[in-house]
C-alpha positions as CSV (number, residue, x, y, z in Angstrom):
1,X,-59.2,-93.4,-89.0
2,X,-58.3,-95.5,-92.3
3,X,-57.2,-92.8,-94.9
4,X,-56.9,-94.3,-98.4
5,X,-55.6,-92.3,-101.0
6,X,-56.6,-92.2,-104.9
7,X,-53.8,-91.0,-107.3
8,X,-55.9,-90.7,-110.9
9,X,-55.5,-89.7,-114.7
10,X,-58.2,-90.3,-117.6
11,X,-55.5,-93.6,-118.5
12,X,-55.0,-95.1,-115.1
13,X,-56.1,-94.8,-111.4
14,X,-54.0,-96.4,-108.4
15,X,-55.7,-96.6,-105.0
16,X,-53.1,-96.7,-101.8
17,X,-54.1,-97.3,-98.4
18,X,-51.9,-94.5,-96.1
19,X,-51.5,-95.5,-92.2
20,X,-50.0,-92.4,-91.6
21,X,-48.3,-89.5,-92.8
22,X,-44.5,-91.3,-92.5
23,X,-45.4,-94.8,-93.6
24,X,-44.9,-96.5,-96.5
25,X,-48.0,-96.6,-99.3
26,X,-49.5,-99.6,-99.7
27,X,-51.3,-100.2,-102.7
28,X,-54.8,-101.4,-103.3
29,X,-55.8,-101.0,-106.3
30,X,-54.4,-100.4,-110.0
31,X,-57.3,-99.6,-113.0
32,X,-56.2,-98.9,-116.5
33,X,-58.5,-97.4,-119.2
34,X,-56.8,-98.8,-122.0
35,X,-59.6,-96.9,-124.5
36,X,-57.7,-93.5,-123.4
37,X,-54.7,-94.6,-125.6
38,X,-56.8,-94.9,-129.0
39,X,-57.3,-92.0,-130.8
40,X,-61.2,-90.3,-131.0
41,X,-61.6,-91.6,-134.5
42,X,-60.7,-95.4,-133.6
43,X,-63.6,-94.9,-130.5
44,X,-66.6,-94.5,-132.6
45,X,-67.9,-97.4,-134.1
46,X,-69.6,-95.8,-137.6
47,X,-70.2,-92.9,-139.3
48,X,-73.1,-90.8,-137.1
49,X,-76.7,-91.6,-137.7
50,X,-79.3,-89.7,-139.8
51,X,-82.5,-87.9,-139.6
52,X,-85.4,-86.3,-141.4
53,X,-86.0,-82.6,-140.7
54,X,-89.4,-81.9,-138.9
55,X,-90.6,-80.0,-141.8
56,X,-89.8,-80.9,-145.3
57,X,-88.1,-84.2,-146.7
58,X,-84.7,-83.2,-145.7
59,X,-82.1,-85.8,-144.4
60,X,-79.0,-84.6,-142.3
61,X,-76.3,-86.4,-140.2
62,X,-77.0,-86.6,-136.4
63,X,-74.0,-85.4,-134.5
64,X,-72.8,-86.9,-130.7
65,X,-73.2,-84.5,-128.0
66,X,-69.5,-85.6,-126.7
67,X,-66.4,-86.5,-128.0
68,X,-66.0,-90.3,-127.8
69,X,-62.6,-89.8,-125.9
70,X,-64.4,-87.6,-123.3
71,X,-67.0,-90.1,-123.3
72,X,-64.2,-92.8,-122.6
73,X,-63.1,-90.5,-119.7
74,X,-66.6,-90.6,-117.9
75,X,-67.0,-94.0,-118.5
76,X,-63.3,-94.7,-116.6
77,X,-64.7,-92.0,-113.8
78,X,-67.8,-93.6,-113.1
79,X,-66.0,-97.4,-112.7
80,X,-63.2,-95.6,-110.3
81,X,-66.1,-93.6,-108.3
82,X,-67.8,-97.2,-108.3
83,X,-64.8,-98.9,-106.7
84,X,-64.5,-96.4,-104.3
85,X,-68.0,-96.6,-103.9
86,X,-68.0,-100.4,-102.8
87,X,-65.2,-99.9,-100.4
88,X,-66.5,-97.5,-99.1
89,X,-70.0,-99.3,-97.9
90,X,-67.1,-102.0,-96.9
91,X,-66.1,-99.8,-94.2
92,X,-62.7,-100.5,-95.9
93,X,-61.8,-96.4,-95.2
94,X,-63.3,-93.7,-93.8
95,X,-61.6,-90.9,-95.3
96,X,-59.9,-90.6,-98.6
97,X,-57.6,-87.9,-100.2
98,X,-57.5,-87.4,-103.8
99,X,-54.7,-86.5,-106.5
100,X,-56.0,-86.5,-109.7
101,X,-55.4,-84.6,-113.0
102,X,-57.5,-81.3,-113.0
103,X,-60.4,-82.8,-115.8
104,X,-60.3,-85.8,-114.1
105,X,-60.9,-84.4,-110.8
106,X,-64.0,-82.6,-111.8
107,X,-65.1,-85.9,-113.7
108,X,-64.7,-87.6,-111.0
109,X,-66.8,-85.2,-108.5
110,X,-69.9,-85.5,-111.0
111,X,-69.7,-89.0,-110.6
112,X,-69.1,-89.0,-106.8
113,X,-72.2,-89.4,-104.5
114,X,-73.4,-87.4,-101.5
115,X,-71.5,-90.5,-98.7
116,X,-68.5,-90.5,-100.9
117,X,-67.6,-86.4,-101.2
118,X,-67.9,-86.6,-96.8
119,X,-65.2,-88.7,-97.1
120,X,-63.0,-86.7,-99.4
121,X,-60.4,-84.9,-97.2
122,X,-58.2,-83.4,-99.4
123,X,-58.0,-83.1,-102.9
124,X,-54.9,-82.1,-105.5
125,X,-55.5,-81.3,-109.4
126,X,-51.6,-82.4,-110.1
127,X,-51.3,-86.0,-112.0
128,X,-49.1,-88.2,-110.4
129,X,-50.1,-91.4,-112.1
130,X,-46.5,-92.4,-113.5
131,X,-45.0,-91.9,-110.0
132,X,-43.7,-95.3,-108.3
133,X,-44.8,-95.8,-104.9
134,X,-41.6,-94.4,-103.0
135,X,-41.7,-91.0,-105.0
136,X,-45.1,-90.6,-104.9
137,X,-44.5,-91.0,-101.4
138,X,-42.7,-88.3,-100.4
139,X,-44.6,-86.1,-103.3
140,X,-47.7,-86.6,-101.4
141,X,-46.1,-85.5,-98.3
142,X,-45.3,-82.1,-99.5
143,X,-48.7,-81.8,-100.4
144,X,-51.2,-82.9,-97.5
């Protein structure tokens, strides 16, 4: 069975392919969301728009439903979930395992469809992003 393993924050997300428990990572994939280093105030584009009350001749400011740097977030969720996604229907692994920071892990489950969360073995809420490959190794051994 081809085990791949996604290791995620809402800045970067690093797929590995994992033969086995003992052998080295190999890595597949490396995705930055540079967005998730600007601050909220440089993410929105203009002040928010404005509206007429329904009754009288009223104007007030609209406000966004979400915070433009959650909204980054779930933007970088859905294009990770996508990847994943595509290999997936590859055949390019059957199982995966996931270690991703807690918010991003439950971003990344409401993006995730039906085919996708079958092939979800394990899953850890620790980020381990700025590991290199050999420490995250042995990290990741302790923990699955």
């Amino acid at each position: 069975m081809k085990t791949w393993m996604l290791v995620a924050s809402d800045a970067r997300a690093r797929l590995f392919e994992v033969a086995n428990r003992n052998a080295t990572l190999n890595e597949v994939l490396d995705l930055v969301n540079p967005e998730n280093r600007l601050q909220g105030k440089d993410l929105k584009t203009d002040k928010p728009g404005r509206a007429f009350d329904s009754l009288g001749g009223h104007r007030h400011a609209t406000q966004t439903p979400v915070d433009p740097k959650e909204q980054s977030s779930i933007r970088f969720a859905k294009r990770v979930v996508d990847e994943l996604e595509s290999r997936l229907h590859e055949n390019r692994f059957e199982a995966l395992n996931v270690v991703a920071s807690p918010h991003f892990l439950g971003l990344l489950r409401g993006q995730m469809s039906d085919a996708l969360m079958r092939a979800v073995k394990e899953e850890v809420a620790k980020d381990l992003t700025l590991e290199d490959a050999a420490s995250l190794q042995v990290r990741v051994a302790q923990l699955f």
